[in-house]
MOPAC internal coordinates of N, CA, C and O (Angstrom, degrees):
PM7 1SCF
backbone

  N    0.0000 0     0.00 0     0.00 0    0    0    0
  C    1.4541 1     0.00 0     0.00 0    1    0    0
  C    1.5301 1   111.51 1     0.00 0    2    1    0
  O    1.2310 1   122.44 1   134.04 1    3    2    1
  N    1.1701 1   112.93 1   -45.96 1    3    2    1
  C    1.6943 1   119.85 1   177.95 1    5    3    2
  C    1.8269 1   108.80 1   -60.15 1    6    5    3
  O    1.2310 1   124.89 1   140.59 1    7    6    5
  N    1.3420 1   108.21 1   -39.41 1    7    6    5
  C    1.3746 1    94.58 1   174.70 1    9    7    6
  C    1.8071 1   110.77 1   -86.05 1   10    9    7
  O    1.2310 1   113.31 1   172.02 1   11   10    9
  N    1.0721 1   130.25 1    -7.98 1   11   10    9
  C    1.6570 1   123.63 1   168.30 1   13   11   10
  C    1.3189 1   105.70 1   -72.79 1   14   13   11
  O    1.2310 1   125.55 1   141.64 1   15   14   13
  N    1.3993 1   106.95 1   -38.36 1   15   14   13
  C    1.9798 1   105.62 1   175.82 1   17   15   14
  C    1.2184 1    85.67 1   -57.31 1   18   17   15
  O    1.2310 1   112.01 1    79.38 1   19   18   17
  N    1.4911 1   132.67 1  -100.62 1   19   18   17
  C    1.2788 1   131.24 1  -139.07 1   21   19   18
  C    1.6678 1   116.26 1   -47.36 1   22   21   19
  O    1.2310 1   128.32 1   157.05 1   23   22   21
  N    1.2982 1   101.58 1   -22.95 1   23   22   21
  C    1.7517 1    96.07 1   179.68 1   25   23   22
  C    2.1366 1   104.54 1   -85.94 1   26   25   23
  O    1.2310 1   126.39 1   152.38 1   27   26   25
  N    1.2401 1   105.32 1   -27.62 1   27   26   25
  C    1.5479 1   111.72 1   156.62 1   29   27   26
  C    1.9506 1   141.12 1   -29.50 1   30   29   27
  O    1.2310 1   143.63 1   114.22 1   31   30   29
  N    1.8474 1    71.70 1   -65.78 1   31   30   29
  C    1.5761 1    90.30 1   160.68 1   33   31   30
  C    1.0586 1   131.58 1   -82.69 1   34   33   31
  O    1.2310 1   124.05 1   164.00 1   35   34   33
  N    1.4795 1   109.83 1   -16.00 1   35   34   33
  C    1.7362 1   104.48 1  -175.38 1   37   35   34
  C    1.8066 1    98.30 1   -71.04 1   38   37   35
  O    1.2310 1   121.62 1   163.76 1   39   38   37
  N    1.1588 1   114.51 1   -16.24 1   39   38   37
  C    1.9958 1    84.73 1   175.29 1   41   39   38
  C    1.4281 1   113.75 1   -97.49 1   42   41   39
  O    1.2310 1   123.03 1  -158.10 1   43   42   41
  N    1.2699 1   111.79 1    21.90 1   43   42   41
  C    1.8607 1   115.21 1   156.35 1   45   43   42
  C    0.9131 1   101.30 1   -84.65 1   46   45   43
  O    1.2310 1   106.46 1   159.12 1   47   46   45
  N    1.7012 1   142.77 1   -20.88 1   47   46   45
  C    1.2656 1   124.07 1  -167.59 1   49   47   46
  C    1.8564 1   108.92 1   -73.64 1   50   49   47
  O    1.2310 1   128.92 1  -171.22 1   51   50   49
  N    1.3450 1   100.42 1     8.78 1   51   50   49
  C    1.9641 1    99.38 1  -174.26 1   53   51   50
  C    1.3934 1    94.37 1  -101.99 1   54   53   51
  O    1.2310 1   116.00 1  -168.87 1   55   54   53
  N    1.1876 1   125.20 1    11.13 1   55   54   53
  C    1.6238 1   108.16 1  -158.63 1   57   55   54
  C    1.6534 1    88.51 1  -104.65 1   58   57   55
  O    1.2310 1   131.57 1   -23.05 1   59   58   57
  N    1.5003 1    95.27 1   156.95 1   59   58   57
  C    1.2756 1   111.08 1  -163.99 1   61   59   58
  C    2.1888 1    95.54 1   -91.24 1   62   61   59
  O    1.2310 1   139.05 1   -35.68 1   63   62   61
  N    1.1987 1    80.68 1   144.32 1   63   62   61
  C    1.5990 1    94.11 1  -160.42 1   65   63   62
  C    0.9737 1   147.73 1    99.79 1   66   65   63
  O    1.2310 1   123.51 1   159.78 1   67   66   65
  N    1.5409 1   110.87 1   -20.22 1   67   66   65
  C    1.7428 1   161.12 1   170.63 1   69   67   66
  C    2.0089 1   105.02 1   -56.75 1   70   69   67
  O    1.2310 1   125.22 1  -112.30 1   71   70   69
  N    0.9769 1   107.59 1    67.70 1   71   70   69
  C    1.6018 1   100.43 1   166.49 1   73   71   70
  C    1.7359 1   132.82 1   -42.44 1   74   73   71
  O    1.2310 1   137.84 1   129.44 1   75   74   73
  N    1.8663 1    83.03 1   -50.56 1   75   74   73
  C    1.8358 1    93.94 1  -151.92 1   77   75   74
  C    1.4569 1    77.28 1  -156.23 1   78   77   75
  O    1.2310 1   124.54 1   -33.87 1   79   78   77
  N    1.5965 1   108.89 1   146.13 1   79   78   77
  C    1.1041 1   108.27 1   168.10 1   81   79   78
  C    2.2727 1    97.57 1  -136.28 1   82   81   79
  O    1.2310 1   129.59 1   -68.50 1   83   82   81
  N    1.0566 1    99.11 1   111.50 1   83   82   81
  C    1.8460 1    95.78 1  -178.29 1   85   83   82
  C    1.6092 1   120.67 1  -119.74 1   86   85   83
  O    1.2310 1   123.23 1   -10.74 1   87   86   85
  N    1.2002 1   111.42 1   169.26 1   87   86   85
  C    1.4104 1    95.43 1  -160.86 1   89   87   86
  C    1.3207 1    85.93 1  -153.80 1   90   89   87
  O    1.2310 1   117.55 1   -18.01 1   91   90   89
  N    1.4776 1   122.27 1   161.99 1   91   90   89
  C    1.4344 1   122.84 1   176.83 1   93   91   90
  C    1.9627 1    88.02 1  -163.72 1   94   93   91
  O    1.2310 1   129.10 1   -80.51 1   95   94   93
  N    1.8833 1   100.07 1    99.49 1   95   94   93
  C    1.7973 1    82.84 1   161.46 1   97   95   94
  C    1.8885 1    96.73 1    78.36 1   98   97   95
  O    1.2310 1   120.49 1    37.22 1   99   98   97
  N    0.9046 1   116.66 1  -142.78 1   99   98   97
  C    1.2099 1   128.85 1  -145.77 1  101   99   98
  C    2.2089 1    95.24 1  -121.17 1  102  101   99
  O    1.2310 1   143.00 1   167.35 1  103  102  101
  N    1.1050 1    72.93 1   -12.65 1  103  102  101
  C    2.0423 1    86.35 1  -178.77 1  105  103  102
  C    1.3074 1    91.32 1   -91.27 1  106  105  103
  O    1.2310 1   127.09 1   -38.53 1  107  106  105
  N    1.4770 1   103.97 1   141.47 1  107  106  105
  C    2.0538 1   107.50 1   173.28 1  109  107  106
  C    1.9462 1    87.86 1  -143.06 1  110  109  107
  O    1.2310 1   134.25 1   -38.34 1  111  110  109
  N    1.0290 1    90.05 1   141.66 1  111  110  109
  C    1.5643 1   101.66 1   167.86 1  113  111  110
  C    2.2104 1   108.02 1  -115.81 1  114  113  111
  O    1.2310 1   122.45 1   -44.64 1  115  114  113
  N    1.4409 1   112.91 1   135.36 1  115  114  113
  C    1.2559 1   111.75 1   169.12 1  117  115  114
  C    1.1039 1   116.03 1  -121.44 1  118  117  115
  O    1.2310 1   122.59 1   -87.41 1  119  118  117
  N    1.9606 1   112.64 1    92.59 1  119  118  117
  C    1.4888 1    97.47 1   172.03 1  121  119  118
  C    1.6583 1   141.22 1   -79.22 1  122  121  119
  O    1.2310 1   137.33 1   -31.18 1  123  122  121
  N    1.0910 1    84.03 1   148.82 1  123  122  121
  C    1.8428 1    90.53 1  -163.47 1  125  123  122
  C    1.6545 1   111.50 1  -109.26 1  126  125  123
  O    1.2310 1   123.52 1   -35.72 1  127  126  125
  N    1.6414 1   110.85 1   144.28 1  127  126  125
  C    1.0805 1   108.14 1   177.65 1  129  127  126
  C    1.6358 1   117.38 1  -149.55 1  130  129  127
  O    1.2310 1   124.42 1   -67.94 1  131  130  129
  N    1.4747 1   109.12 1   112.06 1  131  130  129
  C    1.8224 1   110.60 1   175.34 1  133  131  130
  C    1.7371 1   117.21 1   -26.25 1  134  133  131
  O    1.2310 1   112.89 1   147.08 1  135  134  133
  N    0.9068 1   131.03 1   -32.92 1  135  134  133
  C    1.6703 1   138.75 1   174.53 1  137  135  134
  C    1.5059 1   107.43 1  -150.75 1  138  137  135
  O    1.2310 1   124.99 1   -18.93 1  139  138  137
  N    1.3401 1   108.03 1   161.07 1  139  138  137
  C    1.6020 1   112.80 1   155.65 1  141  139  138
  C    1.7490 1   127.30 1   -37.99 1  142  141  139
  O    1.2310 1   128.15 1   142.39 1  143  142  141
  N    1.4044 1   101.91 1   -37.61 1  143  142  141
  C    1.3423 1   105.27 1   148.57 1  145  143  142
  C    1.5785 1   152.69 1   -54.41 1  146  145  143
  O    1.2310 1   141.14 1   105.03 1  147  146  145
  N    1.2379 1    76.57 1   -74.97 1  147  146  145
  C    1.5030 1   106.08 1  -176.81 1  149  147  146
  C    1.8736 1   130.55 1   -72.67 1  150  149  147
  O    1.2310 1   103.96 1   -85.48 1  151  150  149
  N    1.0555 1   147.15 1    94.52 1  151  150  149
  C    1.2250 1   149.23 1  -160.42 1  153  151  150
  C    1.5026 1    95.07 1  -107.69 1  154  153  151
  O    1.2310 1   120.09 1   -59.04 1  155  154  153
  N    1.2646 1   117.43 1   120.96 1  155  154  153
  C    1.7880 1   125.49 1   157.22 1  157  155  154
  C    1.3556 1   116.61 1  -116.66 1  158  157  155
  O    1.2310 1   122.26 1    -1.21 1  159  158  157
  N    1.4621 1   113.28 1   178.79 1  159  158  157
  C    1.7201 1   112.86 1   176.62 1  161  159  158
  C    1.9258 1    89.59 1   -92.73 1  162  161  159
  O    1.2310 1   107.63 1   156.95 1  163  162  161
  N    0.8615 1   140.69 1   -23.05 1  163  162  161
  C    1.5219 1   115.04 1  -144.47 1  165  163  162
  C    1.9395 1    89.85 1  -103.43 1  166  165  163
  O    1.2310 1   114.56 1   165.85 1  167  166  165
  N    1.1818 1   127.91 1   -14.15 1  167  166  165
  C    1.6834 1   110.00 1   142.81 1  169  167  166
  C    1.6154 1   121.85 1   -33.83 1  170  169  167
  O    1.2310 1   132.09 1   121.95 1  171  170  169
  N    1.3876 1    94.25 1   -58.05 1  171  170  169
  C    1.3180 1   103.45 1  -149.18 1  173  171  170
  C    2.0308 1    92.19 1   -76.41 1  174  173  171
  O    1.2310 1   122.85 1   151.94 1  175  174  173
  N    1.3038 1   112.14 1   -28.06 1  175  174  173
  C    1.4023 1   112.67 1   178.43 1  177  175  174
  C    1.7589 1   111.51 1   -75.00 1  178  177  175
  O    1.2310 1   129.48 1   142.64 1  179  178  177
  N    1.1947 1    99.34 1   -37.36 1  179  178  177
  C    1.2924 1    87.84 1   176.13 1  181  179  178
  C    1.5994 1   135.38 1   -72.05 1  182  181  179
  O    1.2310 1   127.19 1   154.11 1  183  182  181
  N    1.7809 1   103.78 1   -25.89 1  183  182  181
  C    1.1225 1   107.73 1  -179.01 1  185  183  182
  C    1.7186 1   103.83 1   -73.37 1  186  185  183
  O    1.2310 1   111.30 1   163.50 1  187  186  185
  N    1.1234 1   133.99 1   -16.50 1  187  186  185
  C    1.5954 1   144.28 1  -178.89 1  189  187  186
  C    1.4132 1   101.11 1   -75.96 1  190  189  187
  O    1.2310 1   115.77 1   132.99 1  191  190  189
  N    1.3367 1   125.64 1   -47.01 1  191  190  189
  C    1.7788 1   122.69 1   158.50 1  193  191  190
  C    1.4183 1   115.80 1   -36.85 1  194  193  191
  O    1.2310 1   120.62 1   114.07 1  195  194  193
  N    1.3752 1   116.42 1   -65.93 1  195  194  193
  C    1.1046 1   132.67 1   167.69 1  197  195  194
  C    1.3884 1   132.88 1   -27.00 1  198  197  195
  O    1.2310 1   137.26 1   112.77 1  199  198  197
  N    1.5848 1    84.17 1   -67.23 1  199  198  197
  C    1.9320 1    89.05 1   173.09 1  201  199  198
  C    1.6143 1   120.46 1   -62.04 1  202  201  199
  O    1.2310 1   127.86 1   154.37 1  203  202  201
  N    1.2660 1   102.48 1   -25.63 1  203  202  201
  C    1.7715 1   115.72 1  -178.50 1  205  203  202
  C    1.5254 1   107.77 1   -49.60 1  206  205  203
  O    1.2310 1   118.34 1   134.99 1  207  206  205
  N    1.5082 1   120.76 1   -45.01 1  207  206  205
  C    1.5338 1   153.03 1   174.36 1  209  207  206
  C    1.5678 1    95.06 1   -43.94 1  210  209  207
  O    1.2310 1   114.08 1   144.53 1  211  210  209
  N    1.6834 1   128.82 1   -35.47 1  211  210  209
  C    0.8668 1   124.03 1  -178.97 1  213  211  210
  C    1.1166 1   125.01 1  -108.16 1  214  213  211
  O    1.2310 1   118.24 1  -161.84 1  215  214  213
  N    1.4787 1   120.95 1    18.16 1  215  214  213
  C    1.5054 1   133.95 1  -163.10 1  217  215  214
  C    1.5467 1   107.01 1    80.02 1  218  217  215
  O    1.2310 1   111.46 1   158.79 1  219  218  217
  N    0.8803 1   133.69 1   -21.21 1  219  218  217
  C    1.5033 1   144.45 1  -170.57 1  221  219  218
  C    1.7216 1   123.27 1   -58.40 1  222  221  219
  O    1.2310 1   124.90 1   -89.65 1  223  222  221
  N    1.4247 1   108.20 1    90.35 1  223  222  221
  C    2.0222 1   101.82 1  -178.79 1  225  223  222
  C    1.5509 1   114.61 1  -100.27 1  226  225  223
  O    1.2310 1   133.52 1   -79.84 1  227  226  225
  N    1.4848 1    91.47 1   100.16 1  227  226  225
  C    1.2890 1    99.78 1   168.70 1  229  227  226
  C    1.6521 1   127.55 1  -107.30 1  230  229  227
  O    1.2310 1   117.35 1    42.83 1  231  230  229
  N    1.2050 1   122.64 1  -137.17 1  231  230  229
  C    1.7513 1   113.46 1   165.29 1  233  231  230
  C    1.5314 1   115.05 1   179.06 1  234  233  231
  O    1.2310 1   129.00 1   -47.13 1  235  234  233
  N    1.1752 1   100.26 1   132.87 1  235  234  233
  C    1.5374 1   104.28 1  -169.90 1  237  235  234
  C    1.6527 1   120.61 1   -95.22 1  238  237  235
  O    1.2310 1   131.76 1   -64.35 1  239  238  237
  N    0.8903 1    94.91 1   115.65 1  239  238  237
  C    1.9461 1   102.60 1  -171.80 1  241  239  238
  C    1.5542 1    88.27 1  -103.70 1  242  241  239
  O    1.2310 1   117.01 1   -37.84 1  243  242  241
  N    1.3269 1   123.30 1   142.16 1  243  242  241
  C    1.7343 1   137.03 1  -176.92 1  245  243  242
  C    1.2735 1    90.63 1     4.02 1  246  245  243
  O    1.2310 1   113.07 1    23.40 1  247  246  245
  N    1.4465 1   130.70 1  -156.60 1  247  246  245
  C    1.0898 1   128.94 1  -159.66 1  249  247  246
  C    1.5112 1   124.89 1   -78.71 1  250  249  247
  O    1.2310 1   131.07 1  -159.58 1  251  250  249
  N    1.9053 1    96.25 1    20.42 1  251  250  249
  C    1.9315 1   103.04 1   171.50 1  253  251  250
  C    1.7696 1   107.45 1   -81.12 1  254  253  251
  O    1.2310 1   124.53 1   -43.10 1  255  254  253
  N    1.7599 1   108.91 1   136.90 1  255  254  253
  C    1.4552 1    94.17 1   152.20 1  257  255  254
  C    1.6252 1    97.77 1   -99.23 1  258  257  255
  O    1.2310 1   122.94 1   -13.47 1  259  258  257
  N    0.9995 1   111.97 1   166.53 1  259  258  257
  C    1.6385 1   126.73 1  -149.79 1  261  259  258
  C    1.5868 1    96.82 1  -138.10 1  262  261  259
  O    1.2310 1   117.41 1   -61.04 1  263  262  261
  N    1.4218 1   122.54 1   118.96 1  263  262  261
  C    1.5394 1   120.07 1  -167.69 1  265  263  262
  C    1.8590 1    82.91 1  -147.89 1  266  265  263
  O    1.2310 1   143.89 1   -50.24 1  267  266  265
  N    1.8439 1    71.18 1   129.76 1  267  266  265
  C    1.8698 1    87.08 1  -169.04 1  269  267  266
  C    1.2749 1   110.16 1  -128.22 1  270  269  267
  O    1.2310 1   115.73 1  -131.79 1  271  270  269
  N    1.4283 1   125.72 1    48.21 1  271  270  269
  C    1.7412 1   115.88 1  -154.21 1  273  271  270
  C    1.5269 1   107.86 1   -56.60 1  274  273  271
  O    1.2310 1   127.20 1   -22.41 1  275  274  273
  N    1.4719 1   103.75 1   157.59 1  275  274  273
  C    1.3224 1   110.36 1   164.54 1  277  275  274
  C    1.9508 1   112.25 1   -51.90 1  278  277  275
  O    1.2310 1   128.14 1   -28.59 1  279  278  277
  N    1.6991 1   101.92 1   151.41 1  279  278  277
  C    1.6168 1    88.38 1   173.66 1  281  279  278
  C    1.7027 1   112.88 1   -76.61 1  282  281  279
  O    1.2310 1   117.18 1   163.27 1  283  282  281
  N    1.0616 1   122.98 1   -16.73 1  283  282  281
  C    1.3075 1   123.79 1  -173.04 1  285  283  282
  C    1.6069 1    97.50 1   -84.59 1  286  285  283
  O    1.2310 1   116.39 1  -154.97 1  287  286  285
  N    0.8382 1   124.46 1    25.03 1  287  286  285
  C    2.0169 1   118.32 1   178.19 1  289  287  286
  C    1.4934 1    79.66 1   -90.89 1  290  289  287
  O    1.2310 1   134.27 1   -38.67 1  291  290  289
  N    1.5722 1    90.02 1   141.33 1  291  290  289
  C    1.8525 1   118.47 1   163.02 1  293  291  290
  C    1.4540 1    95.33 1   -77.13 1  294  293  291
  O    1.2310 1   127.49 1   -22.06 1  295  294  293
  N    1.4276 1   103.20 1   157.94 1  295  294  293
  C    1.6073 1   134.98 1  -178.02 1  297  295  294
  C    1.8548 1    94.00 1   -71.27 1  298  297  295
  O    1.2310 1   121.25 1   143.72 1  299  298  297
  N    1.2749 1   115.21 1   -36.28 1  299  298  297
  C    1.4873 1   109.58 1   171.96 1  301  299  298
  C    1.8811 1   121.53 1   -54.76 1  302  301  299
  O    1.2310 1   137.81 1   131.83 1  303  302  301
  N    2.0037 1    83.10 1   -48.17 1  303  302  301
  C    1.4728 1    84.09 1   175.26 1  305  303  302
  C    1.8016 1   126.01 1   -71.08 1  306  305  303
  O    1.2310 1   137.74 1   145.19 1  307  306  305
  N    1.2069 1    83.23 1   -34.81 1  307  306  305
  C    1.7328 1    87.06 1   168.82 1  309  307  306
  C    1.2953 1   127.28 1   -52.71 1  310  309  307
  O    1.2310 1   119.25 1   133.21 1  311  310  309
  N    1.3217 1   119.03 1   -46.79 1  311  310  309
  C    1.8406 1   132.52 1   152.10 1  313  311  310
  C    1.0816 1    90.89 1   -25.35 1  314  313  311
  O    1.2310 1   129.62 1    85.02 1  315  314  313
  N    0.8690 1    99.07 1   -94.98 1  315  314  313
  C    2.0136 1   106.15 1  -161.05 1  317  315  314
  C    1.3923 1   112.13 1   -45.66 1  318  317  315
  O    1.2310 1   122.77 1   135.53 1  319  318  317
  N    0.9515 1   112.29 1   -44.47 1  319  318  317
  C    1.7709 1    97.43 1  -178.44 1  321  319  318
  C    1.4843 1   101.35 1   -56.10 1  322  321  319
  O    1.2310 1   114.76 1   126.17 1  323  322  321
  N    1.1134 1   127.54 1   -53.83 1  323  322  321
  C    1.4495 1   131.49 1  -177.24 1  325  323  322
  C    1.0972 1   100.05 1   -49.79 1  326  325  323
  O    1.2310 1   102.99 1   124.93 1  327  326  325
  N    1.0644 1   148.82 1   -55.07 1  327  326  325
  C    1.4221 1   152.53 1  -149.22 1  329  327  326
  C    1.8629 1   115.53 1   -82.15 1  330  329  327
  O    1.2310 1   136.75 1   147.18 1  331  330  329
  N    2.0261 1    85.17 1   -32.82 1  331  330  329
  C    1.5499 1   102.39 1   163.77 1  333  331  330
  C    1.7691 1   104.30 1   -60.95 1  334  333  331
  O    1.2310 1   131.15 1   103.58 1  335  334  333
  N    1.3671 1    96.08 1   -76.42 1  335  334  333
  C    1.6851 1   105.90 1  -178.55 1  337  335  334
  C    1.6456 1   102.74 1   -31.65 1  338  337  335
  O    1.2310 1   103.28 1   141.98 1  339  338  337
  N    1.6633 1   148.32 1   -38.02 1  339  338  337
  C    1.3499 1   109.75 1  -163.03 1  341  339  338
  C    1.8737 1    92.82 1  -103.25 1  342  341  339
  O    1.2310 1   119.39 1   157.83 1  343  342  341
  N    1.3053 1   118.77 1   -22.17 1  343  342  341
  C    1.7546 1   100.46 1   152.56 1  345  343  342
  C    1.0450 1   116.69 1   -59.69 1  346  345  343
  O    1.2310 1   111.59 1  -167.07 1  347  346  345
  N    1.3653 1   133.45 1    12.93 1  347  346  345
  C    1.7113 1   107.81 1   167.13 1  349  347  346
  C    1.4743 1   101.92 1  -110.59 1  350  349  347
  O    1.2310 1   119.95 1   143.61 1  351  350  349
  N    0.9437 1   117.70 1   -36.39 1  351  350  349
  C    1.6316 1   129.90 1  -166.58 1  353  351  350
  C    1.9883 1    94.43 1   -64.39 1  354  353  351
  O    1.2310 1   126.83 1   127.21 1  355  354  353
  N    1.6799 1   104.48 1   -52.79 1  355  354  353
  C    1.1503 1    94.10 1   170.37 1  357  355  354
  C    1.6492 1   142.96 1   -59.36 1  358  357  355
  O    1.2310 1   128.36 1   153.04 1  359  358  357
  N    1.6375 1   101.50 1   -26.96 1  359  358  357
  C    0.9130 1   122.01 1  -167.77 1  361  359  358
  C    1.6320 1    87.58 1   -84.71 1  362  361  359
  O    1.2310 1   102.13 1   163.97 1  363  362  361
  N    1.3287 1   150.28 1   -16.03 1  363  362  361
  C    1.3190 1   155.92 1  -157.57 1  365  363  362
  C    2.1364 1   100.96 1   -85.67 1  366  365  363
  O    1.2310 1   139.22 1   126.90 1  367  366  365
  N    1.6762 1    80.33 1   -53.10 1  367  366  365
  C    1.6272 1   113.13 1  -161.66 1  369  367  366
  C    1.6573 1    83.78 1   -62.76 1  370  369  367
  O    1.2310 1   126.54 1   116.29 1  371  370  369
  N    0.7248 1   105.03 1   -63.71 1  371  370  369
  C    1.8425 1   107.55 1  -166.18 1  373  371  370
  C    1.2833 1   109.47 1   -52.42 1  374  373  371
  O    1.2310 1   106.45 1   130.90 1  375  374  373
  N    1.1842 1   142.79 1   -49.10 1  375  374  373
  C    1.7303 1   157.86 1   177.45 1  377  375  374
  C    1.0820 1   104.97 1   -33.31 1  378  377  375
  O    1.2310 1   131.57 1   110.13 1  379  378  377
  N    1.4774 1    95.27 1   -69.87 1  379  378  377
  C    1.9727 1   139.09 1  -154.54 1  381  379  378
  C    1.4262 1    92.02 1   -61.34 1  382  381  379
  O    1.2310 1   121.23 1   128.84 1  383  382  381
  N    1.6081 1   115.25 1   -51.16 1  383  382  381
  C    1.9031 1   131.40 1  -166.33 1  385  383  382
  C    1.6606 1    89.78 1   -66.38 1  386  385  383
  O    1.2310 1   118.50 1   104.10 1  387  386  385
  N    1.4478 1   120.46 1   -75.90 1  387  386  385
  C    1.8659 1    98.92 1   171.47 1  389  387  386
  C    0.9794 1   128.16 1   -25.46 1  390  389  387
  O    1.2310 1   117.84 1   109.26 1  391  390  389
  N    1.8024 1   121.72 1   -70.74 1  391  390  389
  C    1.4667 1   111.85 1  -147.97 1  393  391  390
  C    1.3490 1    95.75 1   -69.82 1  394  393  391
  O    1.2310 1   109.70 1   149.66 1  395  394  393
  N    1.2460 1   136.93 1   -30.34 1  395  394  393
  C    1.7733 1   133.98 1  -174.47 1  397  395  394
  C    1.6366 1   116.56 1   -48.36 1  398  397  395
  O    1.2310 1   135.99 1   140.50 1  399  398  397
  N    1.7011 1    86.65 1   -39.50 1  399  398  397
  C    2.2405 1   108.04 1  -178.97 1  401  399  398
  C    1.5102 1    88.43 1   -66.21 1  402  401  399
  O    1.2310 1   114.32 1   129.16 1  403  402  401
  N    1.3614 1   128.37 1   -50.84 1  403  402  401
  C    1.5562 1   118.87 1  -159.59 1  405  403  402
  C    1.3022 1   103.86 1   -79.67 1  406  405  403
  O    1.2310 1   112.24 1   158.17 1  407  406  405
  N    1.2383 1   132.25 1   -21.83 1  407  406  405
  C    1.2568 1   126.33 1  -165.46 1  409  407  406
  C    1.7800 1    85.32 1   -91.80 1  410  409  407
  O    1.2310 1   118.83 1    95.57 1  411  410  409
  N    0.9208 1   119.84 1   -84.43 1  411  410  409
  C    2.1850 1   108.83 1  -177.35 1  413  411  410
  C    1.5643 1   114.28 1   -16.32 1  414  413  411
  O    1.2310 1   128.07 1   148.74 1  415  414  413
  N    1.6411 1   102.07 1   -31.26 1  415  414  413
  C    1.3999 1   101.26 1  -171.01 1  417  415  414
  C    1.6064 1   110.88 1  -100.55 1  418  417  415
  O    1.2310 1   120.15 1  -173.16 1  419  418  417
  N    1.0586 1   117.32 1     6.84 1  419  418  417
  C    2.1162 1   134.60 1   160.65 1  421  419  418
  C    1.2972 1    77.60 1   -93.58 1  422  421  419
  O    1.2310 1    97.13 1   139.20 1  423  422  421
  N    1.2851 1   158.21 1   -40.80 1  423  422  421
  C    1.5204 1   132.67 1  -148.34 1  425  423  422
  C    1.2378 1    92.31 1  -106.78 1  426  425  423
  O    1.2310 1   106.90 1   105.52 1  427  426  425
  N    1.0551 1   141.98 1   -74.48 1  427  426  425
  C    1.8536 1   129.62 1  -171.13 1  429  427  426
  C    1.4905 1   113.50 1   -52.98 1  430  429  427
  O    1.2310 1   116.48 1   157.77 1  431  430  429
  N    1.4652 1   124.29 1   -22.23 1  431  430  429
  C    1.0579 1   135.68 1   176.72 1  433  431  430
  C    1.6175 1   110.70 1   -44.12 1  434  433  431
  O    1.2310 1   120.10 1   180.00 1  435  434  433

């Protein structure tokens, strides 16, 4: 099971916003960051809102979401949680990518 997680997460590491993706054991941390720059906590909180939308309990430490499955989760359920985790992150990226266009566009306005 620990190695299907880790082969799971490795295709969040393409997602845009996706810093670091680490894992230790059955614990995985996904750090997240608003730009190449910039790292906040409320990425990482929001994408944990998000995943909830999908049944998904995770937890956001500064800009870690923090995914701790039970050890008794099936390799099915684990898919899916993973699969939850990159619809949320995406679903995060996409929001976050508007309000930024609307906000440039109150400022050049």
């Amino acid at each position: 099971k620990i190695r299907h997680l880790s082969s799971a997460l490795a295709g969040l590491r393409e997602l845009p916003r996706v810093k670091e993706v680490r894992q230790c054991g059955f614990i995985a941390g996904v750090e997240m960051q608003d730009s190449p720059e910039i790292a906040r906590p409320g990425i990482a909180a929001a994408v944990c809102l998000e995943a909830r939308r999908h049944s998904l309990l995770t937890r956001p430490i500064w800009n870690v979401v923090v995914l701790m499955p039970p050890l008794c989760i099936t390799i099915a359920e684990l898919t899916r949680a993973v699969e939850a985790l990159r619809a949320s992150i995406i679903k995060v990226w996409r929001c976050s990518d508007i309000s930024a266009r609307k906000d440039a566009e109150e400022i050049t306005a």
